[in-house]
C-alpha positions in Angstrom: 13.6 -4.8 -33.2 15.6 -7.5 -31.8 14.8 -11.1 -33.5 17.6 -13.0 -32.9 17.4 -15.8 -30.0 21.5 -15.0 -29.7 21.0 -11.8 -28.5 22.8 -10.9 -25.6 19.9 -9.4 -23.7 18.2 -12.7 -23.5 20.9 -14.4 -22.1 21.0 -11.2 -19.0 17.2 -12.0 -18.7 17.8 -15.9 -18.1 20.7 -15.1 -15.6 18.4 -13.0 -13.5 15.3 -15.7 -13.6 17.4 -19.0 -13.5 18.6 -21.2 -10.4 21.5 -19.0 -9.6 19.2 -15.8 -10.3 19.4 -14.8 -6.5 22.9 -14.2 -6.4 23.2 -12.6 -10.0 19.9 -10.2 -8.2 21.9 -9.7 -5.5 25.1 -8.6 -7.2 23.2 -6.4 -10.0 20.5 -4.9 -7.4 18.4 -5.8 -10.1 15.4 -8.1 -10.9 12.9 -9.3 -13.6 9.4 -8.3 -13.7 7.0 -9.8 -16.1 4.0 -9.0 -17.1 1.0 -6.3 -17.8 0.3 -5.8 -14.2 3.9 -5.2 -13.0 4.5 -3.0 -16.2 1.5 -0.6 -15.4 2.3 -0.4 -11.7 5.7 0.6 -12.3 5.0 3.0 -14.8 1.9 4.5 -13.9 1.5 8.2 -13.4 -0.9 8.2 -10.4 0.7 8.0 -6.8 -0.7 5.2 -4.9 -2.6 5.4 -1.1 0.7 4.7 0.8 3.3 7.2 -0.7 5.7 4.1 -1.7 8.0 4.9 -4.4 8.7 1.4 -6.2 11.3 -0.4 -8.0 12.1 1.7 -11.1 12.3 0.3 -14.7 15.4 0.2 -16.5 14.9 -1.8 -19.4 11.2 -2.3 -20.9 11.2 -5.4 -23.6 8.1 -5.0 -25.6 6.1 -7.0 -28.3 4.1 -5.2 -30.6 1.2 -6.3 -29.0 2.5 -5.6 -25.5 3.4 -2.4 -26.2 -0.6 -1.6 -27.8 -1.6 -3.1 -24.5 0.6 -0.4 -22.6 -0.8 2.1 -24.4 -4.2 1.9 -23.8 -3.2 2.2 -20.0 -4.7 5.3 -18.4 -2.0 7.4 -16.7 0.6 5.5 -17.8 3.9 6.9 -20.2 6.0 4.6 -21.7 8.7 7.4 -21.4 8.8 6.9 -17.8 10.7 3.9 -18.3 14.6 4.4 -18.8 15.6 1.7 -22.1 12.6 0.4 -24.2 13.8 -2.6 -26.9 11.4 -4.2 -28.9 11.6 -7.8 -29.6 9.7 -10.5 -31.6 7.4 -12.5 -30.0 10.0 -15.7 -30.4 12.1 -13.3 -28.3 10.1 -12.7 -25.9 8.9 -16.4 -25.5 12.8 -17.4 -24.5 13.2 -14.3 -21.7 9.5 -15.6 -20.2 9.0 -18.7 -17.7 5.6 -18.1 -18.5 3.7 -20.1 -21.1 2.0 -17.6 -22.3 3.8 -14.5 -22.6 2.1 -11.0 -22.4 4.6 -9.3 -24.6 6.0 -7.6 -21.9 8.9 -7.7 -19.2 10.9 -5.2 -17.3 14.2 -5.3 -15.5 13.9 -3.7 -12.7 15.8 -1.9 -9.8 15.7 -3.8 -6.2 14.5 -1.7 -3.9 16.8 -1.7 -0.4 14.3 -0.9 2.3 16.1 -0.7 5.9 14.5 -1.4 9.4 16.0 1.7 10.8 13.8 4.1 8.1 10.8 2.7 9.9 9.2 5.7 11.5 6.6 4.2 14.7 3.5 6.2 15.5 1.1 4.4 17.6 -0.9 2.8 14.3 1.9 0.7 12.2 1.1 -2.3 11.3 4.0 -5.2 10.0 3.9 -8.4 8.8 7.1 -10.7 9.8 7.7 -13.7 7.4 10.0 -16.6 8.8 12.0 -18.5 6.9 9.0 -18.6 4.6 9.9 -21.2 1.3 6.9 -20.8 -1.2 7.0 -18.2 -3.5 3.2 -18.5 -4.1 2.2 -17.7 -0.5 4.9 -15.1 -0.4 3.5 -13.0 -3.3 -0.2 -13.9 -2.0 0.8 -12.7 1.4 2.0 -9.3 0.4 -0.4 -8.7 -1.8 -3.1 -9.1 0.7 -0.7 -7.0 2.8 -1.1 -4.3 0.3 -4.8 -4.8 0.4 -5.4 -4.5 4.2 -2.8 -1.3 4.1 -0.5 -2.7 5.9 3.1 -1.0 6.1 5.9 -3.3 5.1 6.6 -6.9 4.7 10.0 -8.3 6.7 11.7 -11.5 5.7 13.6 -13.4 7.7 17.3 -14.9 7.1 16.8 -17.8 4.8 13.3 -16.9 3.4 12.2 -16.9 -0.1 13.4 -13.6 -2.2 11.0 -11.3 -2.6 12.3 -10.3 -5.8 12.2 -13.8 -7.6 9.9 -13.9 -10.6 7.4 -16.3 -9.2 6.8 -13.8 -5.9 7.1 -10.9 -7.9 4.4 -12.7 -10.2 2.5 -13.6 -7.1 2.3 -10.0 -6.1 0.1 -8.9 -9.1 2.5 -5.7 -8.6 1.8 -4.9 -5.1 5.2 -5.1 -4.6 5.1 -1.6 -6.1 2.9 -0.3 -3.4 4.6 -1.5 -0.1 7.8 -1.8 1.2 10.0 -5.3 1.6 12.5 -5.6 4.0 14.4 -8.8 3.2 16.7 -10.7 5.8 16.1 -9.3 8.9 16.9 -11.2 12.3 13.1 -11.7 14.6 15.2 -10.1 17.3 15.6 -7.0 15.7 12.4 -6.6 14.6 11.0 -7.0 18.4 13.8 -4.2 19.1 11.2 -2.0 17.3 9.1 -2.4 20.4 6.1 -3.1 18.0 3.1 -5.2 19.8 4.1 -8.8 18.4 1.3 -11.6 18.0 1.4 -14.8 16.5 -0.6 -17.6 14.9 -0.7 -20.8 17.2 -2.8 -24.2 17.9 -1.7 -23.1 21.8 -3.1 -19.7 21.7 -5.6 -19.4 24.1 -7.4 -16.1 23.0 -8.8 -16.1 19.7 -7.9 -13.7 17.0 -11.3 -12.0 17.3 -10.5 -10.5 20.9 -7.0 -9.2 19.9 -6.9 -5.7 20.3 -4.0 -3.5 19.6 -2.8 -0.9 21.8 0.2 0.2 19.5 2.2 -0.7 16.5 1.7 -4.2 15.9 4.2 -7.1 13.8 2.2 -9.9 13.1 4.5 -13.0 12.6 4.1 -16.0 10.5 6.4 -19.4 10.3 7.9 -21.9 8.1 4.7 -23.6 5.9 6.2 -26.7 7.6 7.9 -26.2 11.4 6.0 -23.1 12.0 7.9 -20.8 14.7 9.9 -23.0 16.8 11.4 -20.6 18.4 8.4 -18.2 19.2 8.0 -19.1 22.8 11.4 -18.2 23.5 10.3 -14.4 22.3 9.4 -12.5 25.5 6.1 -10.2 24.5 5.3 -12.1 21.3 1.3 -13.1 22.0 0.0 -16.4 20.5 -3.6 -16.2 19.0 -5.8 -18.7 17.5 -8.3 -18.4 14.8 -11.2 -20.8 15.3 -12.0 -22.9 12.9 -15.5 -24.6 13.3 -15.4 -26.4 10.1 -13.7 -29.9 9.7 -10.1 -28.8 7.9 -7.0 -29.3 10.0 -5.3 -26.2 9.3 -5.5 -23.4 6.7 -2.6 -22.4 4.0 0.2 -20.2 5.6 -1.4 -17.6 3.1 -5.1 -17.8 3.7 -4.5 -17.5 7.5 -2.1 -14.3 7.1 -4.8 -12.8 4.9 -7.4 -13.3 8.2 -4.9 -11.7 10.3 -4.5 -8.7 8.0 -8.4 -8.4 7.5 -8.6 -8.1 11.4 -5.6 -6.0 11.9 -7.2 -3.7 9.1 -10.6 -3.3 10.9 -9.3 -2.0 13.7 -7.0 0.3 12.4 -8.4 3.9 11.6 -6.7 4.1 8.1 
């Protein structure tokens, strides 16, 4: 068991999760998960609904009392994960950014999804992130992308990384269960030839009477400057979603998750 707050590992741990984690990510292909939920998706047994083969584990710190959490897990083998080290709870406390730690974190492998393994079929169904900055709604927003079964995330150049702790966090370890495709230019993604709508005050036809008649991107804009370029996009439509009530707008995460209920519903998944 590792107790010493001088180990070496902690100090790999911090350079992964610290201000200058995305380029150390980025060079290692590897990032930091923490947590029960992330731990349990990434090691369980059990295939999930989609047929998404998530980041692998390749080193498992564990408390004592993480690793009895683990466990008890149903379909899940510790063995499945690479390198397991256990540390003290003070250990533990210095690798985590949380302030209660769950005696357990993983480092992970980054997986590299690319636009040109997406396979079209009539029934796809994307959601496009521009330069999107909170981590919170980015987690949030593929997790309720994993909910409504949709098929990938894309991020835009100069969006948040998908594989920082507080999205990965955010994700409650959907990011396990659907693919990310990080950095990827709007124009490339309309390319596809996917049916592209988007959120906007000037849409003239509410959400509710948007039908899809193929694959479909739905795309979503800065928290602050929305898309400022998305009337410039030939074929992308602009929808509204009504709101009766007195609020001026809704959070960049609560309206994707409206779009993704609706895109859901008329999909025969």
């Amino acid at each position: 068991m590792i107790e010493s707050l001088n180990s070496p590992h902690i100090a790999r741990v911090k350079a992964l999760i610290s201000s200058r984690g995305v380029k150390e990510r980025k060079n290692s292909g590897l990032f930091v998960a923490e947590g029960l939920q992330c731990a349990k998706e990434a090691l369980s047994t059990s295939d999930n609904k989609s047929g998404f083969k998530g980041p692998l584990i390749e080193t498992l710190f564990l408390t004592s009392n993480g690793r009895s959490k683990l466990e008890q897990v149903k379909d899940l083998h510790l063995n499945n994960a690479t390198n397991i080290i256990d540390v003290s709870d003070e250990v533990m406390k210095e690798m985590c950014e949380t302030i209660t730690p769950q005696g357990v974190l993983a480092i992970c492998s980054i997986t590299k999804s690319e636009l040109s393994s997406i396979k079209l079929n009539g029934n796809r169904r994307y959601i496009y992130l521009s330069e999107i900055q909170d981590p919170g709604n980015a987690g949030t927003i593929l997790r309720s992308a994993d909910a409504f079964g949709m098929d990938g995330v894309i991020t835009s150049p100069g969006s948040v990384d998908m594989f920082s702790p507080k999205v990965v966090r955010s994700t409650a370890g959907s990011l396990w269960h659907i693919p990310v495709f990080q950095s990827v230019g709007l124009a490339d993604v309309l390319k596809l030839g996917l049916q592209a709508i988007s959120l906007g005050a000037e849409g003239e036809k509410p959400l509710s009477e948007f039908e899809p008649s193929g694959d479909v991107v739905a795309i979503f804009g800065n928290e602050a400057r929305g898309l400022s370029s998305i009337e410039s996009m030939n074929g992308v439509e602009i929808v509204n979603i009504p709101m009766p009530g007195d609020a001026e707008s809704l959070n960049l995460s609560a309206a994707a998750t409206i779009v993704m209920y609706h895109l859901s519903l008329l999909s025969p998944k």
